[in-house]
C-alpha positions as CSV (number, residue, x, y, z in Angstrom):
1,X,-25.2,-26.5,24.4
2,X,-27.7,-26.4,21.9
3,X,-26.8,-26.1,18.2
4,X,-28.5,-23.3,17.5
5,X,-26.3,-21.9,20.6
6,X,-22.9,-23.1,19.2
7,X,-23.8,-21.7,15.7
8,X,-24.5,-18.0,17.1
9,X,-20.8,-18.0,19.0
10,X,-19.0,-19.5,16.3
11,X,-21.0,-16.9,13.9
12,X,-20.3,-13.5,16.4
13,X,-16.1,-15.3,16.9
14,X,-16.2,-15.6,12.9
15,X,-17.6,-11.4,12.2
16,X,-15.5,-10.9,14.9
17,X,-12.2,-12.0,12.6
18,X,-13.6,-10.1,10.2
19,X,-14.1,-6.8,11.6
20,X,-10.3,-6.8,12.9
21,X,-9.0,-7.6,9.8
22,X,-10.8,-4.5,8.3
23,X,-10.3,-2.7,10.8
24,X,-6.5,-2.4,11.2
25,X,-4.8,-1.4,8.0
26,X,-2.2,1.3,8.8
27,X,-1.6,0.9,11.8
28,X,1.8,-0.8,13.0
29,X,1.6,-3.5,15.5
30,X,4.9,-3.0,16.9
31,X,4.5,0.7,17.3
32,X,2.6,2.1,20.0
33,X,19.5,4.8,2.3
34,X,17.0,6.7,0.5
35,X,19.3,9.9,-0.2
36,X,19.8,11.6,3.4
37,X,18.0,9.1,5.1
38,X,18.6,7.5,8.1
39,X,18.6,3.3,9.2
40,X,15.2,2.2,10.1
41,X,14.2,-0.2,12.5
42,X,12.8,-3.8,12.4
43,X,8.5,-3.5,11.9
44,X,8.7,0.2,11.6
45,X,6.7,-0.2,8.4
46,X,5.7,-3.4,8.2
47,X,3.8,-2.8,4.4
48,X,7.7,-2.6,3.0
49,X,8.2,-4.9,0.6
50,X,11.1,-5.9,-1.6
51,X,11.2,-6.5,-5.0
52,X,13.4,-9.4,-6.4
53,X,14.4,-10.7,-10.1
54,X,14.9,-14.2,-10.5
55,X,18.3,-14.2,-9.2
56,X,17.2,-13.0,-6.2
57,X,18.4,-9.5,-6.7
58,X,16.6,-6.5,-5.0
59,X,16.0,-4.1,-7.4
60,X,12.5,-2.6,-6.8
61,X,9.9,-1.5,-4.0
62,X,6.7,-1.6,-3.3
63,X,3.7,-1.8,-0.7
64,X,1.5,-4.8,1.3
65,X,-2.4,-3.7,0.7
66,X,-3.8,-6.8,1.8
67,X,-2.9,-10.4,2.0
68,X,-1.9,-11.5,-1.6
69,X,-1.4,-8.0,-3.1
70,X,1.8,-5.8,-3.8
71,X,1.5,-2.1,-4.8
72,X,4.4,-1.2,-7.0
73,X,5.4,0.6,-10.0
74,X,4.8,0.2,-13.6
75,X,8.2,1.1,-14.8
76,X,9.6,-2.1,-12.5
77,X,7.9,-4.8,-14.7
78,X,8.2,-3.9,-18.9
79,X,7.9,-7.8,-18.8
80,X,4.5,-8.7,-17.1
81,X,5.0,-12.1,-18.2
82,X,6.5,-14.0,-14.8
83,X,6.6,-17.5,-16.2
84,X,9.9,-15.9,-18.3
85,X,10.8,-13.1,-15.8
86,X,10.4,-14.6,-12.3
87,X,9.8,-11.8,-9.5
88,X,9.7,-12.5,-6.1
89,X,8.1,-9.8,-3.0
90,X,9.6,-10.1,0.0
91,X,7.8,-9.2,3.4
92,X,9.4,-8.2,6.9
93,X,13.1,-7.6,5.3
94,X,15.3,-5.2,6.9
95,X,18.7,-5.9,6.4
96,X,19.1,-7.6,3.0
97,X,22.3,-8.8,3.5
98,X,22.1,-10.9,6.9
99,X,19.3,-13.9,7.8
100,X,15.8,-12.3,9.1
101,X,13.8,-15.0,10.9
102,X,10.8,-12.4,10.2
103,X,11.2,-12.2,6.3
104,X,8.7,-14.2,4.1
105,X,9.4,-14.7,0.2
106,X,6.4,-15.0,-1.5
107,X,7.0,-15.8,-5.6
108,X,4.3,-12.9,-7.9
109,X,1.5,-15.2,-9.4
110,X,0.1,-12.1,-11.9
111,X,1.7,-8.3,-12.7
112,X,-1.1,-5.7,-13.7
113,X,0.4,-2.3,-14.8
114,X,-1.5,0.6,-15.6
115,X,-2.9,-0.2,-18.8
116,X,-2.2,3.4,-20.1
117,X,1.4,3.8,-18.9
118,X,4.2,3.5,-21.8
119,X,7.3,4.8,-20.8
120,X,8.9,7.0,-18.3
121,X,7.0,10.1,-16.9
122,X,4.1,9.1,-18.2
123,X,0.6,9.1,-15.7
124,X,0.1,6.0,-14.4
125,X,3.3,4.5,-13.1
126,X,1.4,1.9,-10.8
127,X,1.3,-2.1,-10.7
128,X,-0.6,-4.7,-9.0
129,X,1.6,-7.7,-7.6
130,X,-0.6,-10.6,-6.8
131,X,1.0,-12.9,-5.0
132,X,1.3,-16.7,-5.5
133,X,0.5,-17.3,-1.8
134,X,-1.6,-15.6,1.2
135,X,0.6,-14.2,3.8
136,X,0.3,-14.2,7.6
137,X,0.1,-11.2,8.7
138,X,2.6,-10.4,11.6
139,X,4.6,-8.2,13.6
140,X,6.4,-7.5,10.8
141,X,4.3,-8.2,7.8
142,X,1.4,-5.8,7.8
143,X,-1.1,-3.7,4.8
144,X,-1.0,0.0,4.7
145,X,-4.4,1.8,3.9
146,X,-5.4,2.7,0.8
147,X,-7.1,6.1,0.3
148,X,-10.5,6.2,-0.5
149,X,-10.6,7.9,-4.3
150,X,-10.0,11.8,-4.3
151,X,-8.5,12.0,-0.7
152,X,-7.0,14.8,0.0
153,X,-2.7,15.2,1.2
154,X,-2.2,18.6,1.3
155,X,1.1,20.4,0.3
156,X,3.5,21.1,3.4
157,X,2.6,17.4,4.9
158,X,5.2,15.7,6.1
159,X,5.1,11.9,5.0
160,X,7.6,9.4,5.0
161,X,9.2,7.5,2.3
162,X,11.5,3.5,2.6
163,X,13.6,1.7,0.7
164,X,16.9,-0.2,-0.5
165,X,17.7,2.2,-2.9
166,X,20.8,4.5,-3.7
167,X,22.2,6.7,-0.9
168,X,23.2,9.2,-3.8
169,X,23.4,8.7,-7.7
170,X,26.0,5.9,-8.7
171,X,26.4,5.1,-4.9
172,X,24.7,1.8,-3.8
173,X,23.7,1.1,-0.2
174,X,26.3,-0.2,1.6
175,X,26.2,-3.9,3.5
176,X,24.2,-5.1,5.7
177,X,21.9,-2.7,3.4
178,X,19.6,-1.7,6.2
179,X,16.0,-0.1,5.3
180,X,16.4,3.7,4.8
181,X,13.5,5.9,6.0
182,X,13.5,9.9,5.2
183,X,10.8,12.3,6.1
184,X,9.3,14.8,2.8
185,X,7.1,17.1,2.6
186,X,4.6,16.7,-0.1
187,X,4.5,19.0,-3.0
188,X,1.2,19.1,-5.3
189,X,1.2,18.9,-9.0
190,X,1.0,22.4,-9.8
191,X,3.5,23.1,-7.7
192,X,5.8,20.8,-8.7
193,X,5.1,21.0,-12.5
194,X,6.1,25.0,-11.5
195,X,9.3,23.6,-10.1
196,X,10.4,21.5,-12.6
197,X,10.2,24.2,-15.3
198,X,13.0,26.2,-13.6
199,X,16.3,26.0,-15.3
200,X,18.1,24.4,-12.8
201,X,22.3,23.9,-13.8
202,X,20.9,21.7,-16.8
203,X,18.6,19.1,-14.9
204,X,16.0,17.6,-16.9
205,X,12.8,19.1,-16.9
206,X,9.4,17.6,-16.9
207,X,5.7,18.0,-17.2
208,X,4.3,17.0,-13.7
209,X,0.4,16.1,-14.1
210,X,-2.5,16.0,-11.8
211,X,-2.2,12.4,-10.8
212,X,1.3,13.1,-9.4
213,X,2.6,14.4,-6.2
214,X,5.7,15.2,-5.7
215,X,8.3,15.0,-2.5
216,X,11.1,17.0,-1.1
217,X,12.8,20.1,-0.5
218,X,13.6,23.2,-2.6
219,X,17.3,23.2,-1.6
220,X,17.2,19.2,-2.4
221,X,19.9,17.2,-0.2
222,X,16.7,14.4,0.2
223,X,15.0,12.2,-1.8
224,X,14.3,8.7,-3.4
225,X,17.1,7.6,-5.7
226,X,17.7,4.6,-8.1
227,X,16.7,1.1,-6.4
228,X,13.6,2.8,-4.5
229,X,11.4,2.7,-7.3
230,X,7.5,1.6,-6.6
231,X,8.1,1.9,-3.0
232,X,5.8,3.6,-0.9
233,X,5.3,7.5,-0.2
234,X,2.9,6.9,3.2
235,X,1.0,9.9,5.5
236,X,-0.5,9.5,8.6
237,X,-4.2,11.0,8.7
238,X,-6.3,10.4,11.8
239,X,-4.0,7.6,13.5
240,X,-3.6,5.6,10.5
241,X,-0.9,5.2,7.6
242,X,-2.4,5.5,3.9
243,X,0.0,4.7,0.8
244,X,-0.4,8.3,-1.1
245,X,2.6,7.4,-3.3
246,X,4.5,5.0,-5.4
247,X,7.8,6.1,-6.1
248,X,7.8,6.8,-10.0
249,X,10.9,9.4,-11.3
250,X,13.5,12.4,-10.6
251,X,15.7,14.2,-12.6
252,X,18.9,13.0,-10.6
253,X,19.3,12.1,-6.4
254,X,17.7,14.9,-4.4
255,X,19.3,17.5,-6.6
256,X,17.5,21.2,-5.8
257,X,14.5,22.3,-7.4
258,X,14.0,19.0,-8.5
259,X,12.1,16.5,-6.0
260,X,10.8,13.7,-6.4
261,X,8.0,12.4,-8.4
262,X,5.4,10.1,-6.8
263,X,2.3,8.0,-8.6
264,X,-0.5,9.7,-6.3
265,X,-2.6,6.6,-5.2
266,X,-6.2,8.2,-4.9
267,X,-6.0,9.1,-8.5
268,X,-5.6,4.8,-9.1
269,X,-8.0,3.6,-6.0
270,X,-10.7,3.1,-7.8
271,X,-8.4,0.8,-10.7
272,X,-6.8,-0.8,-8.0
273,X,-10.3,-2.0,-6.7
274,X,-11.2,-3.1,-10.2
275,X,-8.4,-5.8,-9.9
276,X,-8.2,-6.2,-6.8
277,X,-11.7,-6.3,-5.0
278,X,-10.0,-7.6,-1.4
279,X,-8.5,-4.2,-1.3
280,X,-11.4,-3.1,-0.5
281,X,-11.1,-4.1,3.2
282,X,-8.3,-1.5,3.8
283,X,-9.5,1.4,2.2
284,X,-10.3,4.2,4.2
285,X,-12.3,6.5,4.7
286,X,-14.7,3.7,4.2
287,X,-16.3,4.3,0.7
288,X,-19.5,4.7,0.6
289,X,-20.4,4.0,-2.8
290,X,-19.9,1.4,-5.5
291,X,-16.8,2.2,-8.0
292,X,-16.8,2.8,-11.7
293,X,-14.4,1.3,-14.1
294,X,-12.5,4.3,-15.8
295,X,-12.3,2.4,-18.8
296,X,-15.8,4.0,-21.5
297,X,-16.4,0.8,-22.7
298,X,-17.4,-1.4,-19.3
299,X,-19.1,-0.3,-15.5
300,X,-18.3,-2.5,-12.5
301,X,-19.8,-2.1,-9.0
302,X,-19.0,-4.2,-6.2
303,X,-19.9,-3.9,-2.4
304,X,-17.5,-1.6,-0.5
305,X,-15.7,-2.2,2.4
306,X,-18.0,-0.3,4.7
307,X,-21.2,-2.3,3.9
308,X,-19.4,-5.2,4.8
309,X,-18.5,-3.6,8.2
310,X,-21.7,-2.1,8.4
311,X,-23.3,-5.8,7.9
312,X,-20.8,-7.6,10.2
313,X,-21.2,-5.2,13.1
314,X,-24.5,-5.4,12.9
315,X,-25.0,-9.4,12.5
316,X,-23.5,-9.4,16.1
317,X,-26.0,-7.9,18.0
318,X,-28.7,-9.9,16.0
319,X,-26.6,-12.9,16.7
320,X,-27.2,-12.1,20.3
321,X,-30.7,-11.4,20.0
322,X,-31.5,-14.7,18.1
323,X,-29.3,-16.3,21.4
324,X,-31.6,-14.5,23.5
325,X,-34.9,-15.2,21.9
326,X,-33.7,-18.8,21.9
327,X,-33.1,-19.5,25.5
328,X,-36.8,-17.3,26.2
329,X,-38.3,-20.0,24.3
330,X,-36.5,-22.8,25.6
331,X,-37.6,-21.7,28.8
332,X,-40.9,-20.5,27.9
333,X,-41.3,-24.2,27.0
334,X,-40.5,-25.9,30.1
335,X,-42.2,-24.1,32.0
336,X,-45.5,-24.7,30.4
337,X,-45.1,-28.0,28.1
């Protein structure tokens, strides 16, 4: 085999990897007690993750967006600084209690909240995890997509939301802890803000803004409670599953006219591609145009995820064409050296 020849194949087997990988965000390869919830079931949503303190204590949520990158929530980390607040993300867990041959600790190298985010309710409960180590992906260990900016969920979608947390306020999760999973229909911000200003037995109020979406059910009875913090609100939208919410607040456990309150991620894509530019592999739709920073002060573009698909699916047939063209000449050559 010629080297030119070995060179082409490894090239197409090397795009190859590469389309997959970008390719399959959302979907989960095993497929084909959040407040009334129900148990889950191992690799049902293998972008879970679990949040640990340094004593190994689960005490936050949050979402696998690619390899070495956690999706969580601002109001989980006041102390960014992990060399004196250790957190660890855990992958593939499912009973937190018992030994999982499938779970995979990985310790957080760097926490980036929201840089405008100050307190609780505010706009931009969101953090990037980046984590000390890549991860395999697996069975069990898997990125959700990301929504390309400005992606619409419309109200009355049904989408699912995971977690550790409470089964109802001041009631913990009983042993072996098993991953809760509870269906919600989205509610949109003017919506919910409309919700939340009804006097409701005394329940707090609060002002729900356009980069929240909320989740749940006038009469209440189901929603996120304490413990599921920064985990992930996900829809399914032509066959794949995008993260369209972190878990941010609630006035009180599924308590009526008062759902729960949800960072909504395509209002932070184009943030979350500013730190982390591997994300953009798993965003979808594919954007199709180079991202501004939201800041005044600075611009960043970077390539999107589609031009590299675009590029590697078409460096394959080229790859076969310079094969092609190779052997013609060889043969060319022979036959009249």
């Amino acid at each position: 085999m010629s080297s030119l020849t070995r060179v082409v194949i490894l090239l197409s087997l090397g795009i190859y990897g590469i389309m997959k990988v970008a390719a399959d965000c959302g979907k989960v390869p095993l497929a084909g007690r959040i407040m009334g919830g129900q148990n889950s079931v191992p690799g049902k949503w293998p972008w879970q993750v679990s949040i640990r303190d340094a004593k190994g204590t689960h005490y936050c949520g949050g979402a696998l967006v690619d390899n070495k990158t956690v999706i969580s929530a601002a109001h989980c980390f006041p102390n960014t600084n992990v060399t004196k607040s250790p957190v660890t993300a855990c992958l593939g867990s499912f009973n937190l209690t018992e030994a999982n041959p499938n779970e995979v600790c990985v310790k957080v190298k760097n926490i980036t909240n929201y840089p405008n985010y100050t307190k609780d309710a505010d706009s931009g409960d969101i953090s990037i995890l980046e984590l000390d180590s890549e991860l395999n992906m697996t069975n069990y260990i898997f990125p959700v997509c990301i929504p390309v900016s400005g992606l619409n969920f419309p109200t009355g979608q049904n989408c699912w939301l995971t977690g550790w947390g409470d089964i109802k306020f001041g009631t913990n999760l009983q042993s072996p802890k098993t991953l809760q999973e509870v269906s919600l229909r989205l509610i949109d911000a003017k919506k919910c803000n409309e919700t939340y200003n009804i006097n409701a037995g005394g329940a707090a109020k609060a002002e729900i803004r356009d980069d929240m979406i909320c989740t749940g059910y006038p009469e209440g009875g189901k929603s996120a409670c304490q413990g599921d913090s920064g985990g992930p609100v996900v829809c399914l939208k032509d066959g794949l599953w995008y993260l369209v919410g972190v878990v941010s607040f609630a006035a009180g456990c599924g308590l009526p006219k008062r759902p729960g309150v949800n960072t909504l991620v395509p209002s932070f894509t184009n943030w979350i591609l500013q730190n982390d530019p591997h994300a953009f592999e798993n965003v979808r739709p594919e954007p199709t145009t180079t991202v501004a920073t939201t800041t005044t002060t600075t611009t960043t573009t970077t390539t999107s995820g589609a031009s590299t698909r675009l590029i590697s699916s078409l460096l394959i047939p080229v790859s076969f064409i310079l094969l092609v063209s190779h052997s013609s000449s060889s043969s060319f050559q022979q036959r009249f050296s």
